[in-house]
C-alpha positions in Angstrom: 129.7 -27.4 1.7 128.9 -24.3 4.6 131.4 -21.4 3.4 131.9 -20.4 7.2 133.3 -17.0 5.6 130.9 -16.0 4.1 128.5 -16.7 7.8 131.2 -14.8 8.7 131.1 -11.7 6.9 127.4 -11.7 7.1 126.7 -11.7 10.6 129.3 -9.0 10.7 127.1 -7.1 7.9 125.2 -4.3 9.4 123.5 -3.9 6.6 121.8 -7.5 6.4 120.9 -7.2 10.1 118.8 -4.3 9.8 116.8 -5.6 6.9 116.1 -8.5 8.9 114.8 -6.3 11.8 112.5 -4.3 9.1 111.3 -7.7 7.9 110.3 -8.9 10.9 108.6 -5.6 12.0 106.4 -5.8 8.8 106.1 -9.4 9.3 104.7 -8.5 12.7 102.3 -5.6 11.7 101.0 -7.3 9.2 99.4 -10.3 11.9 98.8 -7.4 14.0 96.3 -5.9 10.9 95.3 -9.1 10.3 93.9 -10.1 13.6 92.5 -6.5 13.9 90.6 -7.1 10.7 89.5 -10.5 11.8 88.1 -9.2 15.1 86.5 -6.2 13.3 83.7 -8.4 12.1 81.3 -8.0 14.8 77.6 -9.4 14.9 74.8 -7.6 13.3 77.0 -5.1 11.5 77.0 -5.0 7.9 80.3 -5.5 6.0 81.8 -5.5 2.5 82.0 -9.2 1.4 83.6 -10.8 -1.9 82.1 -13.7 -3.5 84.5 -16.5 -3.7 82.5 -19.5 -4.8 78.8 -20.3 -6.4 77.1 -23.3 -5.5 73.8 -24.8 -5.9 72.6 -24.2 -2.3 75.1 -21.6 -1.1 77.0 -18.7 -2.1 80.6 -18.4 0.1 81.5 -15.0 1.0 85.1 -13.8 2.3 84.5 -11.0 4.6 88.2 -10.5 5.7 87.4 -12.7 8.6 89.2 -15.9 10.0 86.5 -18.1 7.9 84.2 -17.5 5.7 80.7 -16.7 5.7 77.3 -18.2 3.7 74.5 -17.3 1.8 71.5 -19.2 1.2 71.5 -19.5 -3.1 68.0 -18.3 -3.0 68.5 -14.8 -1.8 69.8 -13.8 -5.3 66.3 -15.0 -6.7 64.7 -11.5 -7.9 63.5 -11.0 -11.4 65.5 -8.2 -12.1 68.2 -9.0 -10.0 71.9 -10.7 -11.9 72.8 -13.9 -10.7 75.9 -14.0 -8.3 79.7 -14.5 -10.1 82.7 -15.1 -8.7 84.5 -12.3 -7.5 81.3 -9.9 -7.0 81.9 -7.4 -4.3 78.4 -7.6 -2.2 77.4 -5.7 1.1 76.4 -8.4 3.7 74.8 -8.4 7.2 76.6 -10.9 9.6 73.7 -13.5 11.8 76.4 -15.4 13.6 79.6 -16.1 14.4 81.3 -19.2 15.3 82.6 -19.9 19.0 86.1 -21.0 19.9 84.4 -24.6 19.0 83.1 -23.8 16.1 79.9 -24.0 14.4 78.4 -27.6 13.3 75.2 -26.4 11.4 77.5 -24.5 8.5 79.0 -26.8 6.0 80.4 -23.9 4.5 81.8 -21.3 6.7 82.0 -20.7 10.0 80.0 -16.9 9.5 76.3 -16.4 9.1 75.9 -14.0 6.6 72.5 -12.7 5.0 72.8 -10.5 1.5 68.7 -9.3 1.8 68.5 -8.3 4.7 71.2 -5.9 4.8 70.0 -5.1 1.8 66.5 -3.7 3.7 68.6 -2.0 6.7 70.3 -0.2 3.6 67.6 1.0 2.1 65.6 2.2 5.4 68.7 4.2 6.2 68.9 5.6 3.4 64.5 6.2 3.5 64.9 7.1 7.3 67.3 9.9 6.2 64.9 11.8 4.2 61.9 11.6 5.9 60.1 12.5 8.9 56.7 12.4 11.1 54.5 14.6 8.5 56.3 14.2 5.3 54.5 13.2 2.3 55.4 10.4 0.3 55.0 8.5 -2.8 54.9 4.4 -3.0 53.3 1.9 -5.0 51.0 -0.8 -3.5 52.6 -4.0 -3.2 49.8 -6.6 -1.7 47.2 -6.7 0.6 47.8 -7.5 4.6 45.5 -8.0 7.4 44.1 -4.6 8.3 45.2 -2.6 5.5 48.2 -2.7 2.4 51.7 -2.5 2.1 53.2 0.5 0.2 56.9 0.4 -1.6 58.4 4.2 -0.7 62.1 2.2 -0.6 61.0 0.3 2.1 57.6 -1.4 2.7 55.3 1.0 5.2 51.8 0.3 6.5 48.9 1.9 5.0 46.0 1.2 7.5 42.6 0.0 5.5 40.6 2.7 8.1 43.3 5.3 6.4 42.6 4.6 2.2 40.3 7.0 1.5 37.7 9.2 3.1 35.1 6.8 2.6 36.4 2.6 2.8 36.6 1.4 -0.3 34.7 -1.6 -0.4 37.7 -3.5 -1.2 41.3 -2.1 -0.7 42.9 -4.6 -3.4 41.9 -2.6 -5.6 45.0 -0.3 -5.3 47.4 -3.2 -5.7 49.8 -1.5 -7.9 48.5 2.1 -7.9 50.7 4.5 -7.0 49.3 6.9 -4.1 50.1 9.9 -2.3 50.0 9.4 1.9 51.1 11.5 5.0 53.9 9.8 7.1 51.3 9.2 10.6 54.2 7.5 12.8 57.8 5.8 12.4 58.8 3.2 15.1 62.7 3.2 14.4 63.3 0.1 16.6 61.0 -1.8 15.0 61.7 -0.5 11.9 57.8 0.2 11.2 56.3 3.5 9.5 52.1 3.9 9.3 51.1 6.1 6.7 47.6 7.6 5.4 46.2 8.6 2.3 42.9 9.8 4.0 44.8 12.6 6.3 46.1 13.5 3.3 43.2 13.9 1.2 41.0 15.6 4.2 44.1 17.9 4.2 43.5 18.9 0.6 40.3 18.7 0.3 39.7 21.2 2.9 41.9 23.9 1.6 39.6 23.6 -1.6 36.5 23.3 0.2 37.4 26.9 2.0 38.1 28.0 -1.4 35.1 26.4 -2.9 32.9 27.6 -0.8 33.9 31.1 -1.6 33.1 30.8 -5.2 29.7 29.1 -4.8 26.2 30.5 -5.1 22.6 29.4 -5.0 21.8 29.4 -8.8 25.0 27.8 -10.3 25.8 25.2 -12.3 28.7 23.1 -11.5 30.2 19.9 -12.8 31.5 17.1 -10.5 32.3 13.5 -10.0 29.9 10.8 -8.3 31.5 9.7 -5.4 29.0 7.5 -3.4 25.5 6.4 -3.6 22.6 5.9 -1.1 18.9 4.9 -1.0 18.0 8.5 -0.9 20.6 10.2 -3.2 24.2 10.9 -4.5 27.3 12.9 -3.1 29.0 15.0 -5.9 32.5 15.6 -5.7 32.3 19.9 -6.8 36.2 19.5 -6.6 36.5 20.0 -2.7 33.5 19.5 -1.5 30.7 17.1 -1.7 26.9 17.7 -2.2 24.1 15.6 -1.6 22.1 15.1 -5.0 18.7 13.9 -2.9 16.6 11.3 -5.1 13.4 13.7 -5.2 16.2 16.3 -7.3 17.1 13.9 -9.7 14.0 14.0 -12.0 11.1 15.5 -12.3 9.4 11.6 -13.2 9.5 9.3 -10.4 12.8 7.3 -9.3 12.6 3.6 -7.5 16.5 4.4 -6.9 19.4 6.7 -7.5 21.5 4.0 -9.5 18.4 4.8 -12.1 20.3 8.2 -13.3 23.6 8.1 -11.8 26.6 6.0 -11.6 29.7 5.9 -9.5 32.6 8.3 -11.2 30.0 10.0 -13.1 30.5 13.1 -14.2 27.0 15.2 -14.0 26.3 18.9 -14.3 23.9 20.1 -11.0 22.6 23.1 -10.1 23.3 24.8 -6.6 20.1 24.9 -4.6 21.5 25.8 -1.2 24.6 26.2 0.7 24.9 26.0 4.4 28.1 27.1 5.3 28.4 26.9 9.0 28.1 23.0 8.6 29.4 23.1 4.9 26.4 21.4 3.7 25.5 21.9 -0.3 22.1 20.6 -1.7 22.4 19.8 -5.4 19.5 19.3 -8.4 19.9 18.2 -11.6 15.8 18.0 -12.4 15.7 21.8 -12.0 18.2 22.4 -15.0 15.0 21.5 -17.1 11.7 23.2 -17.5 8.9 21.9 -14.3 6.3 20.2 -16.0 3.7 21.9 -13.0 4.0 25.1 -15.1 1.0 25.7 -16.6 -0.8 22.6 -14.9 -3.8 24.2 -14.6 -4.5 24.7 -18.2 -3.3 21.4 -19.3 -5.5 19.6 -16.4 -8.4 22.0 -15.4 -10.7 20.7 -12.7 -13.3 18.6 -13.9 -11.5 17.5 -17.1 -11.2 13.4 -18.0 -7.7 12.4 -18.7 -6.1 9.3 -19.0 -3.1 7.9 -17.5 -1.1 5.2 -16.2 -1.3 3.7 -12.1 2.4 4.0 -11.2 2.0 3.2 -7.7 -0.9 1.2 -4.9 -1.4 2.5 -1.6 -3.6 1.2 1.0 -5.1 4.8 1.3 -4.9 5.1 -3.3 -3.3 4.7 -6.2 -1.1 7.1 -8.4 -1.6 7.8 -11.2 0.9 9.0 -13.9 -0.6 12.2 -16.2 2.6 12.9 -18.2 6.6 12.6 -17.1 7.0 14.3 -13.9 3.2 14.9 -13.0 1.3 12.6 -11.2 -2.5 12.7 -8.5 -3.5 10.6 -6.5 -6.8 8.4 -6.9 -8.0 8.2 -3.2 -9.8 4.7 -2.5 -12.7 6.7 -1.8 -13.2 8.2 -5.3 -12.8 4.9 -6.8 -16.4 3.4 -7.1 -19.9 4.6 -6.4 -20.8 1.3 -5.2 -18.0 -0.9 -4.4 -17.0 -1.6 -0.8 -13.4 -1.1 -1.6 -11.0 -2.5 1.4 -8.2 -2.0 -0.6 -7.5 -0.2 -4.0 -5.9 -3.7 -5.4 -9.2 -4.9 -6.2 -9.7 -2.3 -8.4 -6.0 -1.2 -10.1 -2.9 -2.8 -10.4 0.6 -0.6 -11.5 0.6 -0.3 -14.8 -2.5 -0.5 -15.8 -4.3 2.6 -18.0 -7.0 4.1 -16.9 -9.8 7.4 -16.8 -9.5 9.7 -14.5 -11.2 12.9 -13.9 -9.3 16.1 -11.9 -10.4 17.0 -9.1 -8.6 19.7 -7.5 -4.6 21.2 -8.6 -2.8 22.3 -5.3 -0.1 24.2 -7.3 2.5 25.0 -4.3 2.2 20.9 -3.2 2.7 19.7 -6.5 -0.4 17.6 -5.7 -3.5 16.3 -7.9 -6.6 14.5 -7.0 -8.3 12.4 -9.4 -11.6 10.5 -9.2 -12.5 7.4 -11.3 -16.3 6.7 -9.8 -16.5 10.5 -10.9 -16.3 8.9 -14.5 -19.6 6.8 -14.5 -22.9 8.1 -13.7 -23.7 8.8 -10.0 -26.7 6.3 -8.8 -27.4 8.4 -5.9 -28.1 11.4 -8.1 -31.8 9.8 -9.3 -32.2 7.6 -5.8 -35.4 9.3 -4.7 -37.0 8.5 -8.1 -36.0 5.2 -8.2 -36.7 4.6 -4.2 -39.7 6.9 -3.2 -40.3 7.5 0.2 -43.9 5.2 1.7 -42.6 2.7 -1.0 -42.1 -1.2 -0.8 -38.6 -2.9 -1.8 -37.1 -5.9 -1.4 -33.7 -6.9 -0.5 -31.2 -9.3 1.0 -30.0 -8.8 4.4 -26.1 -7.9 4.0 -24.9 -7.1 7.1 -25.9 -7.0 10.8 -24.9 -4.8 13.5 -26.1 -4.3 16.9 -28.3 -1.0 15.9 -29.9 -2.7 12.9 -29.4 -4.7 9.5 -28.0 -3.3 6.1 -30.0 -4.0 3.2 -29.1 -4.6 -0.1 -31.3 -2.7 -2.7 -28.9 -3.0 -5.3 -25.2 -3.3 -6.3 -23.9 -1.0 -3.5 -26.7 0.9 -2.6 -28.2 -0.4 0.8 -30.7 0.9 3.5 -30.6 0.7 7.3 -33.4 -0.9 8.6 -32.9 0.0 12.5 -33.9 -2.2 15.2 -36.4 0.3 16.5 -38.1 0.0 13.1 -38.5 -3.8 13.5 -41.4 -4.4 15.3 -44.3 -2.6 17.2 -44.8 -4.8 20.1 -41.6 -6.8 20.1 -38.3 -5.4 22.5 -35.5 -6.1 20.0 -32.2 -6.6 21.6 -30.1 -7.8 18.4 -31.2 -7.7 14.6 -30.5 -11.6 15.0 -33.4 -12.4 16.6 -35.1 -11.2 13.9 -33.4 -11.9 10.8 -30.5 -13.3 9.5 -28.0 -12.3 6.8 -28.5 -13.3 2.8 -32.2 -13.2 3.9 -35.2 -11.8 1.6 -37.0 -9.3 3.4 -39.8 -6.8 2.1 -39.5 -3.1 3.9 -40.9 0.2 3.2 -38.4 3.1 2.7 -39.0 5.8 5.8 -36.5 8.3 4.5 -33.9 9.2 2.1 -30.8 11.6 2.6 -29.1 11.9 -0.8 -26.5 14.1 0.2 -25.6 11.7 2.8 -26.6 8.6 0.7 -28.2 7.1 3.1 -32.3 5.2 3.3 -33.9 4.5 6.1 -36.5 1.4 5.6 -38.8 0.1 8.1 -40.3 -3.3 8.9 -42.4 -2.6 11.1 -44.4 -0.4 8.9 -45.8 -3.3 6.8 -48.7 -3.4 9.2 -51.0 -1.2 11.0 -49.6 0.2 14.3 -51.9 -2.3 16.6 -51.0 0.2 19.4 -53.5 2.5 17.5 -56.4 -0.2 16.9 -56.3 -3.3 18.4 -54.3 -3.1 21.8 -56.8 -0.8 23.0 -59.7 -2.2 21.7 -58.4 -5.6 22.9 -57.0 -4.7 26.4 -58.8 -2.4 28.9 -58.5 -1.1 32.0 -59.6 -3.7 34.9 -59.7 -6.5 32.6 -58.6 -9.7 33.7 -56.0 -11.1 32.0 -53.6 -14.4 31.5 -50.1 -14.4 30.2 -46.2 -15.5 31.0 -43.5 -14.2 33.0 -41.2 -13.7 30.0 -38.6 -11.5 32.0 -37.6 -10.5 35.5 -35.8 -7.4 36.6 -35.2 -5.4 40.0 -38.0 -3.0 39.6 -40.5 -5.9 38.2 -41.7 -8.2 36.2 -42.5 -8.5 31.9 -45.1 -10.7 30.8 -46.4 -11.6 27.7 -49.8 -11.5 26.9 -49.5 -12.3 23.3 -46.6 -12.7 20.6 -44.8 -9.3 21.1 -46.7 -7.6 23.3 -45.9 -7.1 27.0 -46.8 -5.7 30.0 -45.2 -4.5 33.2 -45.9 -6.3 36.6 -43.9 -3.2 38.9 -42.6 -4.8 41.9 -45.2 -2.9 44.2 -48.0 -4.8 42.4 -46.7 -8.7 42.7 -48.1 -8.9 46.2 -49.8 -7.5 49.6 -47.0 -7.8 51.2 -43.5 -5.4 50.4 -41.4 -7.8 48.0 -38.0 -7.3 48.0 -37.0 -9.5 45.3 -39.5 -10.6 42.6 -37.8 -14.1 41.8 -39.4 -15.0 44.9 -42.9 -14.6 44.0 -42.5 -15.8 40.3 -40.4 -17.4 38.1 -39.7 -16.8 34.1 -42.2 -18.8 32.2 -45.0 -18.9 35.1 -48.6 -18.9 33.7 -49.6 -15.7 35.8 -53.3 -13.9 35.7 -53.2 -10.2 36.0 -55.4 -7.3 36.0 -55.1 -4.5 33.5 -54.1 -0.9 35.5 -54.2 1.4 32.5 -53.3 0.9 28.6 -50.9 4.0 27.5 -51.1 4.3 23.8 -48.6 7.1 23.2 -45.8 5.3 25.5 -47.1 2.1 24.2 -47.0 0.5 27.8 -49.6 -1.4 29.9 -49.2 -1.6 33.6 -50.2 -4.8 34.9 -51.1 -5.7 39.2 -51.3 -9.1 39.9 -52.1 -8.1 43.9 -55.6 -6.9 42.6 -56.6 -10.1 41.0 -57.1 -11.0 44.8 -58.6 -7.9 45.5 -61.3 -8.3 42.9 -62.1 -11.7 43.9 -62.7 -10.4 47.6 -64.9 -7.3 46.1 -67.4 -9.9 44.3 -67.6 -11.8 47.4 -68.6 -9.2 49.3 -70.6 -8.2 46.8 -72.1 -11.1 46.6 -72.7 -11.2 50.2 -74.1 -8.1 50.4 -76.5 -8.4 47.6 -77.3 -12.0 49.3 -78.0 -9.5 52.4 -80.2 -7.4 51.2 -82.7 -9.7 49.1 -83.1 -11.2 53.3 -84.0 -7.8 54.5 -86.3 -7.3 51.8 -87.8 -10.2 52.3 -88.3 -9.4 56.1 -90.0 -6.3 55.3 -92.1 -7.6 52.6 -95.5 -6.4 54.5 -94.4 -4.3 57.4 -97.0 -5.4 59.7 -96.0 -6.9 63.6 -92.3 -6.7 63.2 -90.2 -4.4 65.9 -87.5 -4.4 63.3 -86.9 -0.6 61.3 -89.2 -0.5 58.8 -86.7 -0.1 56.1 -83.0 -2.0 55.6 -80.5 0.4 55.2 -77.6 0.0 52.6 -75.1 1.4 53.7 -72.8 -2.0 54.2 -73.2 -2.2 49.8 -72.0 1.1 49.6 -69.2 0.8 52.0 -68.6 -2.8 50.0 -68.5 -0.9 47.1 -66.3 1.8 48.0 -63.5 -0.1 49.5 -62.3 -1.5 45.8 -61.8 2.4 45.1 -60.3 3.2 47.8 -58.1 0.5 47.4 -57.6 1.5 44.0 -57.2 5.0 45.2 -54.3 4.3 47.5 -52.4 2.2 45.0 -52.6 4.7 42.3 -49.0 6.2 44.2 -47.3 2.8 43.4 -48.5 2.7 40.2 -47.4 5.9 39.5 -43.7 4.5 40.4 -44.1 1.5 38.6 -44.9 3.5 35.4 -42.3 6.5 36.2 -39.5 3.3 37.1 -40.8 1.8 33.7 -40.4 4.8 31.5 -36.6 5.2 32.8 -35.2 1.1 32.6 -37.1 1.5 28.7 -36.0 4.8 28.0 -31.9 4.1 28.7 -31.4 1.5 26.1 -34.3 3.9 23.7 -31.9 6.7 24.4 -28.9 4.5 23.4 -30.2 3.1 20.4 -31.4 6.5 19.3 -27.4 7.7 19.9 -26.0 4.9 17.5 -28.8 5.6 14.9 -27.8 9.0 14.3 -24.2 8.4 14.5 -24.9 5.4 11.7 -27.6 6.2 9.9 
């Protein structure tokens, strides 16, 4: 039942009115703070979030919003990290937010929420606060990424693969969890992106002590450092600043195939300072000349002329080397290797490693050089040669070699003679050794000449027989003879032919005919049986000019001759008794002397073209005389 009095008394209460109005004053702040807090949740911002439940997939979050927001289960999956709990008060940065409609993709809430990555914008604003362009900071390597590695400073930054060290690494994992020093090179605070370098940072340092280095170094001292990089030709010691170049030939005083022989990479070596450039900051570095050089005293361990014995260490095309003792080696030149041998190249004598005698020489201190003979070691066979070869005496040997000057003879086991073309035959022109001889063949010469100092023997064919230019040819062939023989050759100036096995004469073109011949193929032909008449025999330029126009002529002399002779026997006959004739009383003779002029006068008036023929002779024979003379001296 209503008790209308006490309605009554209450809507007259002043009291209970006002605490009404204060009710619904709070009442209406409090949607007023609650829509304000709903609408302060604004995309892309991050906001405090409490966890309110833990599922298998997702974790709800209540970020004072009109609906909650999710979190993928997974981002709570760090080692180190504790699991998410009910109630957890986590920072949060909100994806998406739902439209008036909703979103259908979130069975969960209607708020996009991700716990990592407002983890990351955290912590770079918290990095980006303490750093700047130039800083230097300290990270560990995480992993490996195209072009370079990521470091951990707080947040992950680039370290370029070009910006490791001063040298590339030859591969960049190996700093996967180092910790390194680098130089912030450039921060991109839109895309959240910061490139560092170690290198700058090292070039920066090492600079500063390679000025101070510098300073403190002198030619003479010994320093310790660090190998830092090797090459085919040496090593670069780090002195603490500053590298050196350790060149192979520095290393040791024996001989080094490569550097990785002595040295390693991050050795530590002692070397001695041998120069210092310091306009281009260049250091040169030994370590061989910390120890005594074996080349002191050389010359009284290896004086010239000793025998030693040592080991080949290396075969050149020009000689071997040979190894005396550690650090001291000379050079067996192919041409002090044998006596005898026709060495092409010193592998058919030495291989590396074998032993072998060796006499020195000569010592060329300064050059660090020795030459060693090994022929010096056996007997020379040249020393004795004229005892054992005498010159005017016969030998025999095989034909070795042929060349266009003459043929090599083997006398024995590399000692040969040069049996020149010239020295072939007396009669015979000789254009090639070939056409005489042929190599491996037996042959029996005399030795013309010895030169020991320039081992060489001259031998002679030729000189077998008697020079038939000195007894037979003249004996055999004379003047104004008639002869026979065969057009063995035909030049521009005349004709050869041969009047017996060797020998030749010359037909000059001025002597082929009567008439002027402008071309001697067209009175003869090579191998024509010709007859010819002997002009003169010269012994000393062993020639015989030939005419084949006089043959004619001398036929035509003994028929008028004979016609003369026929002549006078009438006249005589007429005049036998000299009574009752009116003829002269006596037959003159003048037409027989006039007959027997003519041939000399004939004679007399070719003696000019003979004359040419004999001067034209001497010159085509002397060129190739000339030339052969030329090779044979160059030869031997």
């Amino acid at each position: 039942m209503v008790n209308r009095n006490l309605i009554r008394n209450l809507e007259s209460d002043d009291t209970l009115t006002s605490l009404i109005d204060n009710w619904v004053q709070d009442a209406e702040a409090n949607v007023f703070d609650e829509f304000e807090h709903e609408e302060s949740v604004e995309l892309n911002k991050i906001v405090d979030g409490t966890i309110l439940r833990v599922d298998d997939e997702f974790v709800l979050i209540d970020v004072g919003g009109k609906s909650e927001g999710s979190i993928p289960r997974d981002e709570w999956d760090e080692e180190d990290e504790d699991p998410p709990k009910i109630g957890d008060k986590i920072k949060v940065l909100v994806e998406d937010i739902e439209d008036e409609f909703g979103r259908t993709d979130d069975p969960h809430g209607m708020i996009t929420l991700s716990k990592r990555k407002a983890q990351k914008i955290i912590e770079w604003d918290t990095t980006m606060s303490s750093i700047e362009e130039g800083n230097v900071v300290e990270g560990t390597v995480v992993r490996k990424i195209k072009g370079g590695l990521l470091v951990d400073i707080g947040v992950n930054v680039f370290l370029p693969a070009s910006q490791v060290d001063i040298r590339r690494p030859s591969d960049i994992a190996d700093y996967i969890g180092k910790k390194v020093e680098c130089e912030v090179l450039k921060i991109d605070e839109e895309r959240r992106n910061i490139v560092v370098s170690r290198r700058s940072l090292i070039e920066k340092k090492r600079q500063k002590d390679r000025d101070s280095l510098l300073q403190e170094l002198e030619i003479g001292q010994r320093r310790k450092g660090v190998v830092k990089n090797i090459a085919d030709f040496g090593a670069f010691v780090d002195l603490g600043g500053i590298d050196g170049l350790l060149h192979i030939t520095d290393m040791s005083w024996g001989r080094i195939g490569h550097p990785t022989e002595v040295v390693k990479i991050d050795d530590e070596v002692e070397v001695q300072i041998l120069n210092i450039d310091h306009e281009r900051q260049k250091i040169a570095l030994g370590m061989k000349q910390m120890q005594p050089s074996p080349w002191d005293g050389v010359e009284g361990k290896y004086p010239v002329g000793s025998k030693v014995r040592g080991q080949v260490v290396n075969v050149m095309s020009y000689g071997a080397f040979v190894k005396l003792e550690e650090g001291i080696e000379g050079l067996v030149h192919i041409s002090e290797m044998s006596w005898t041998k026709r060495i092409s190249h010193p592998s058919e004598v030495v291989n590396i490693g074998d032993e072998i005698d060796v006499v020195v020489l000569g010592i060329n201190k300064e050059k660090q050089e020795i030459s060693l003979g090994m022929k010096q070691t056996q007997s020379n066979p040249w020393e004795n040669i004229k005892e054992r070869y005498p010159v005017e005496s016969i030998v025999k040997g095989k034909v070795r070699n042929l060349t266009n000057y003459g043929a090599f003879v083997e006398l024995e086991e590399g000692i040969d003679g040069l049996l020149h073309v010239s020295d072939m035959s007396w009669t015979r022109k000789i254009g090639h050794p070939s056409e005489m001889l042929e190599k491996g063949q037996e042959v029996e010469c005399k030795v013309l000449n010895i030169e020991e100092d320039r081992r060489r023997i001259a031998l002679g064919l030729k000189q077998m027989d008697l020079d038939p230019w000195a007894s037979s040819i003249p004996d055999k062939y004379q003047p104004n003879q008639l002869v026979k023989g065969k057009v063995t050759k035909i030049t521009n100036f005349g004709v050869f032919v041969g009047l017996e096995d060797g020998l030749e004469g010359l037909l000059h073109i001025s002597e082929l005919a009567d008439e002027k011949v402008e071309n001697p193929e067209d009175v003869v032909k090579v191998g024509d049986d010709i007859e010819v008449k002997i002009l003169r025999v010269d012994t000393d330029e062993r020639k015989i000019g030939l005419s084949r126009k006089r043959v004619q002529w001398a036929a035509e002399d003994e028929a008028a001759a004979a016609a003369a002779e026929a002549t006078a026997e009438k006249d005589q006959q007429e005049l036998k008794g000299g009574l009752g004739s009116s003829g002269p009383l006596f037959s003159a003779s003048a037409p027989t002397e006039e007959a027997e002029a003519k041939p000399e006068a004939a004679e007399a008036e070719a003696e000019p073209a003979e004359a040419e023929a004999t001067t034209e002779e001497a010159d085509a024979e002397a060129k190739p005389a000339e030339a052969e003379a030329e090779t044979k001296n160059e030869e031997g």
